[in-house]
C-alpha positions as CSV (number, residue, x, y, z in Angstrom):
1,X,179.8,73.8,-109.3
2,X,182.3,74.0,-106.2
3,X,184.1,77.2,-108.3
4,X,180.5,78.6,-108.3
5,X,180.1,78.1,-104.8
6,X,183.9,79.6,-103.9
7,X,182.8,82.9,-105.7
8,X,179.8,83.5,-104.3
9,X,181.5,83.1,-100.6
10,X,183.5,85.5,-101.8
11,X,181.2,88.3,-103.2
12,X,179.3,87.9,-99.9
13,X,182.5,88.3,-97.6
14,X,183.3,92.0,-99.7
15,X,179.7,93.1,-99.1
16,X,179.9,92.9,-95.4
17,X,183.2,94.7,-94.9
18,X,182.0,97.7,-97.3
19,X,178.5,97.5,-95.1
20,X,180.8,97.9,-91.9
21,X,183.3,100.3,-93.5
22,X,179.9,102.6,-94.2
23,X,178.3,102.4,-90.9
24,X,181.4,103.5,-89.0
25,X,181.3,106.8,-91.3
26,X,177.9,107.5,-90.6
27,X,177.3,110.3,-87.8
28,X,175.7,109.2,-84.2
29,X,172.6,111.2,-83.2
30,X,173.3,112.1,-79.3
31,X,170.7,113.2,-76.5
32,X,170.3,116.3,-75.5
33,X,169.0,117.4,-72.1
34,X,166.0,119.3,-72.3
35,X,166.6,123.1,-71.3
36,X,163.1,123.6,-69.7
37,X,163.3,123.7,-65.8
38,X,161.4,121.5,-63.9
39,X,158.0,123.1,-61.9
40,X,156.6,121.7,-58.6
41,X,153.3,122.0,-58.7
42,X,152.1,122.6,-54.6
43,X,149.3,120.7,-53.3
44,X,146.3,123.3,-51.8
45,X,145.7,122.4,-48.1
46,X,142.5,120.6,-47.2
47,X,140.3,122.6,-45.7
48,X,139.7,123.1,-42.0
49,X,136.8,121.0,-40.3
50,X,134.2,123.0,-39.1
51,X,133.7,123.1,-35.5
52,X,131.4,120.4,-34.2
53,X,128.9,120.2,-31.4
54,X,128.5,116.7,-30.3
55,X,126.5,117.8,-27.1
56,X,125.2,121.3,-25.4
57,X,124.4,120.7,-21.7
58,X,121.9,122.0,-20.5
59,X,119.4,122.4,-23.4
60,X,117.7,125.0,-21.8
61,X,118.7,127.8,-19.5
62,X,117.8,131.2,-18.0
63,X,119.6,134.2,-18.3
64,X,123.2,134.2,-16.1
65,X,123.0,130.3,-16.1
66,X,126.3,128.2,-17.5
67,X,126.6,126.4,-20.6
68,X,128.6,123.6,-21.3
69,X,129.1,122.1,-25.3
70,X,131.7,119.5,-26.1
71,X,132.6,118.7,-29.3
72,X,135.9,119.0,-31.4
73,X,137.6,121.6,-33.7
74,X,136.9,124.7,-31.4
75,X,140.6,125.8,-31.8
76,X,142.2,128.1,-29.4
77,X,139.3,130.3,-29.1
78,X,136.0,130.7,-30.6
79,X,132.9,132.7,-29.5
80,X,129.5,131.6,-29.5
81,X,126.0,133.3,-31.0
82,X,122.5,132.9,-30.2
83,X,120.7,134.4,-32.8
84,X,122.4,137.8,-33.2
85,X,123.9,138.4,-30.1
86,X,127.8,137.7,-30.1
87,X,128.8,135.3,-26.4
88,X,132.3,135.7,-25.0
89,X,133.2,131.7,-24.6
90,X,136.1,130.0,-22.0
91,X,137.6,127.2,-24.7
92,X,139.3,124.1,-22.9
93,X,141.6,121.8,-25.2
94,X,139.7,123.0,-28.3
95,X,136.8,120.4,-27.1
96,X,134.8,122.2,-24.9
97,X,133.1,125.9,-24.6
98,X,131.7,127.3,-21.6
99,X,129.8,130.6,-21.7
100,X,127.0,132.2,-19.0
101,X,123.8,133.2,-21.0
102,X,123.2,136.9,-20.8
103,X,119.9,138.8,-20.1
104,X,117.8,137.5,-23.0
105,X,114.0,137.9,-23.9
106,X,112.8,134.5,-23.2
107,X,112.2,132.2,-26.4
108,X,114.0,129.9,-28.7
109,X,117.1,131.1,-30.4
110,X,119.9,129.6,-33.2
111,X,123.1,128.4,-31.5
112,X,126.3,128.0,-33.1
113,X,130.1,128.4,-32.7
114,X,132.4,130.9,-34.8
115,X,135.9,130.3,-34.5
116,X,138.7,132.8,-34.6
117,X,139.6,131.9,-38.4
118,X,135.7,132.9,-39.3
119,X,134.7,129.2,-40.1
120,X,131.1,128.9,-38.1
121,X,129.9,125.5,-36.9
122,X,126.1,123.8,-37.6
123,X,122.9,125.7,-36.1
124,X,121.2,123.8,-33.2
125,X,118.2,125.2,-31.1
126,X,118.6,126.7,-27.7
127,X,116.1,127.8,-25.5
128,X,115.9,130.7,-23.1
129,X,113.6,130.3,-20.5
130,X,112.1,133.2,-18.7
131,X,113.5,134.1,-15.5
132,X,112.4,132.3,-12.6
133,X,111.4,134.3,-9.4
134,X,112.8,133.6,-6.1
135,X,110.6,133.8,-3.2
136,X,112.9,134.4,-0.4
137,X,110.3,135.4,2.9
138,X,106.9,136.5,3.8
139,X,107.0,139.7,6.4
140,X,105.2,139.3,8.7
141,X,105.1,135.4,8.4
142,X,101.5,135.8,10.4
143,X,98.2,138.1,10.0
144,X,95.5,138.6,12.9
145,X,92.3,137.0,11.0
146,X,90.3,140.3,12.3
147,X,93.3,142.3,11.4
148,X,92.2,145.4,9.7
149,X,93.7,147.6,6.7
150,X,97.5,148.2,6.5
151,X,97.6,145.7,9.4
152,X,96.8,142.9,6.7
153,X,99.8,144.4,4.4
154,X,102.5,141.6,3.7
155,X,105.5,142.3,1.3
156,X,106.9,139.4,-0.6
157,X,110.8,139.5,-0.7
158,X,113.0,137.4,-3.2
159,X,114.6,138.6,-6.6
160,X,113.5,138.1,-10.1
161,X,109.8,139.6,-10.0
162,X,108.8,142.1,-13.0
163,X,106.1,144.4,-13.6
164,X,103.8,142.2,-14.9
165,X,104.4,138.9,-12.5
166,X,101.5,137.3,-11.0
167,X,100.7,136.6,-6.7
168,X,99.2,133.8,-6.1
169,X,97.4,133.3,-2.9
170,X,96.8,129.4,-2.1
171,X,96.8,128.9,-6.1
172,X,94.5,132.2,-7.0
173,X,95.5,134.9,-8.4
174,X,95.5,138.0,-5.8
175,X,95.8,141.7,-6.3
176,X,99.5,142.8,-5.7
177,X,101.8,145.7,-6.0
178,X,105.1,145.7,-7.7
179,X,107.6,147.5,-5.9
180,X,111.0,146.6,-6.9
181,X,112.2,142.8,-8.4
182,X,113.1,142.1,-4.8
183,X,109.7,143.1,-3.4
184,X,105.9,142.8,-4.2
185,X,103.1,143.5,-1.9
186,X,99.6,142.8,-1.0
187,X,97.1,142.6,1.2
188,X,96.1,139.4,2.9
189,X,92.4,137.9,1.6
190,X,89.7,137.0,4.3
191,X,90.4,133.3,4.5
192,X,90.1,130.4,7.2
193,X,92.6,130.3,10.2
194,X,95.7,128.2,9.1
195,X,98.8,128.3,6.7
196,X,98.1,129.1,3.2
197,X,100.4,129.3,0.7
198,X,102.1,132.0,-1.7
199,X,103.8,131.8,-4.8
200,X,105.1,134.0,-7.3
201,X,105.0,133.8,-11.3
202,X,106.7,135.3,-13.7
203,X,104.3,133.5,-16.3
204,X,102.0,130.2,-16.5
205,X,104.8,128.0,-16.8
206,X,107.2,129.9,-14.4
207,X,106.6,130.3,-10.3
208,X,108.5,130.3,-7.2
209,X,108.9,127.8,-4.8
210,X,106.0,128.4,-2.3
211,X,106.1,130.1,1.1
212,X,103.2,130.2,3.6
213,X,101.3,132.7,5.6
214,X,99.6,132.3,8.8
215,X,96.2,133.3,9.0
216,X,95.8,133.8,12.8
217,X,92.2,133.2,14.7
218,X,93.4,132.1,17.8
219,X,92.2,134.6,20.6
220,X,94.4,136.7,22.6
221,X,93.6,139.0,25.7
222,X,95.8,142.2,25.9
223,X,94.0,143.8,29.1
224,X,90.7,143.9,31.1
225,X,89.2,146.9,32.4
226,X,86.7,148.0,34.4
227,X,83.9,149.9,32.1
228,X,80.7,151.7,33.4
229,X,78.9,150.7,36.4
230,X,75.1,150.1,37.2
231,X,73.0,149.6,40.3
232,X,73.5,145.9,40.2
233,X,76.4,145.1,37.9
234,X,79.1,146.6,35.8
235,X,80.8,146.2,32.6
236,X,84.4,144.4,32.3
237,X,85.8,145.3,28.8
238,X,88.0,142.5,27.5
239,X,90.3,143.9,24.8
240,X,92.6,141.9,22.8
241,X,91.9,140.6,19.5
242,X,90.5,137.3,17.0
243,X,87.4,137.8,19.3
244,X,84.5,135.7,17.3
245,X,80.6,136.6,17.3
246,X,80.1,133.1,18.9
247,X,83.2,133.2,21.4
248,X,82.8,132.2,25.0
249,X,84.5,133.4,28.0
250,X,85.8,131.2,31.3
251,X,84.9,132.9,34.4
252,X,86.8,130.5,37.0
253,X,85.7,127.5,34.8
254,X,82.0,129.0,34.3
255,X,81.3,129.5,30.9
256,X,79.2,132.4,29.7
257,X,78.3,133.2,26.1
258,X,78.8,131.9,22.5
259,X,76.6,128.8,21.3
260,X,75.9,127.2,24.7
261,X,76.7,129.0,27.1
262,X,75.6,128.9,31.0
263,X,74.4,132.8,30.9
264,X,72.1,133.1,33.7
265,X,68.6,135.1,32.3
266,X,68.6,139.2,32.8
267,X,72.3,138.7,34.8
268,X,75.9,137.2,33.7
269,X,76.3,138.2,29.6
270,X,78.8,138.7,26.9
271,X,78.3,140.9,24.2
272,X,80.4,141.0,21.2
273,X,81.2,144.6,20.0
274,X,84.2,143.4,17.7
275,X,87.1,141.5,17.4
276,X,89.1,143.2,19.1
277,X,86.5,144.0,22.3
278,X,84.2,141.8,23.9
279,X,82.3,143.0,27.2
280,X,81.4,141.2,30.3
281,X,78.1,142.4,31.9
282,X,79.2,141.3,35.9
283,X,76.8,140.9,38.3
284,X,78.7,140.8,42.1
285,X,77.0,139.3,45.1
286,X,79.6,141.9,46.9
287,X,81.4,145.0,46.4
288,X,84.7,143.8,47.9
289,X,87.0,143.3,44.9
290,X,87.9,139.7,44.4
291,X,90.8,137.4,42.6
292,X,89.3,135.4,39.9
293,X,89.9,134.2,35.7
294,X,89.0,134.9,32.3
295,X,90.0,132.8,29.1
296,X,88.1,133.4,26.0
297,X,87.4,130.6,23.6
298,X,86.3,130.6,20.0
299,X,83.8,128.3,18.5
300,X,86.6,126.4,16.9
301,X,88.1,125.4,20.5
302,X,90.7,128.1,20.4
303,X,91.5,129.5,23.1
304,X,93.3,132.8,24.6
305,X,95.8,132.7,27.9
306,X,94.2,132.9,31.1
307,X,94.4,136.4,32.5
308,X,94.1,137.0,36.2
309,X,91.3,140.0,37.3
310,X,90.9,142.0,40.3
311,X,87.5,143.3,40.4
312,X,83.9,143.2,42.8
């Protein structure tokens, strides 16, 4: 049993020398490198952001009026569009545009912002509002109420009017005469004495601030004269002008004429002939000429300066 055991030590001791002896022989596999160069693959640039409009102030403007829009990715320069046409733009630190509108048909148009690179922005909504007239003066600032043809001519100056812009005389439409967009003229209505205002429009929606014109009724006296003479009075013509059907003269504090007056029967008379001449039918207790006064007053209360006479 114990040889046994010695021989099969043995046996087992000669196997794993020969095992050894025929693993050193064998060839080792080695690794090569692999020939193929390496490739880096680049990485495509995100793209650009779009220019953004965060805010466009004002919403609304007229032609030659500034915009402001602030927002972000304008770059170094961009222009601006509305609609079609192409709008030079001022950029500041690639967040904000500045541009003037140019002459534009009034009406809403499609806003955005191109930048140099040819990447455009969203659309918004701008308006263009018609152009607003200026009413600058009225010349002359005051018409005679009796004042007759070219006399009651007043030009409107200012800037912005147009062929077909509208004057209004206290809120009415008037007939007018475009003459240039500085000037339009017309002729002043019949109206009551006082201040009435004119305006100017461009359209319904679009006027001028308002300036007024003087409708003038107070009398005035330029000169009396002696007119033709009778047996027992003569004729004093009093020229001047806002003379009234119902207007009263002051003879050294007498009145004569109008609605009430102190007109003694068949002798002391006035007699309207138009607003510009009234005449006073004199009757003198003496032909030695005399120092005395006239005022004329209208039915309103107006009344002219006092002029001094000489006369019988």
């Amino acid at each position: 049993m114990v040889r046994n055991i010695k021989i099969l030590l043995l046996s087992l001791s000669c196997f794993a020398i020969v095992s050894t002896a025929v693993a050193a022989e064998r060839p080792q596999r080695i690794k090569q490198k692999s020939s193929v160069p390496s490739v880096t693959v680049p990485v495509p640039p995100l793209n650009p952001a779009a220019p953004t409009i965060l805010s466009i102030i004002p919403a609304q403007s007229e032609p030659g009026g500034k915009v402001t829009i602030f927002g972000s990715g304008f770059g170094e320069q961009s222009t601006v569009y509305l609609g079609s046409t192409e709008i030079p733009a001022k950029v500041t630190g690639g967040k904000q545009l500045e541009f003037h509108l140019p002459q534009l048909e009034a009406g809403l148009y499609a806003l955005y912002v191109k930048r140099n690179d040819g990447i455009t922005g969203r659309v918004y909504n701008f308006t263009v509002q018609a152009l607003r007239p200026v009413l600058m003066s009225i010349v002359p600032e005051s018409v005679s109420a009796c004042a007759q043809g070219g006399e009651r001519e007043v030009a409107a100056n200012g800037k912005n009017f147009s062929e077909t812009s509208s004057l209004l005389f206290d809120g009415a439409v008037i007939n007018s005469r475009f003459i240039s967009p500085e000037q339009i003229v017309f002729t002043a209505p019949s109206a009551s004495s006082g201040i009435h205002q004119i305006t100017v429009k461009n359209d319904p929606e679009n006027g001028s601030l308002p300036r007024t014109l003087i409708i003038e009724s107070k009398p005035e006296i330029s000169q009396v004269t002696i007119g033709n003479e009778f047996v027992n009075y003569y004729e004093l013509n009093i020229h001047g002008r806002n003379f009234q059907q119902n207007s009263a003269i002051y003879v050294d504090g007498q009145r004569i004429g109008g609605k009430g007056g102190q007109e003694m029967i068949e002798r002391e008379k006035l007699i309207f002939i138009d607003c510009t001449r009234l005449v006073y039918q004199r009757h003198p207790y003496s032909s030695t000429n005399k120092d005395f006064r006239i005022q004329v007053i209208n039915q309103g209360g107006e009344g002219s300066q006092v002029v001094n006479v000489t006369a019988p």
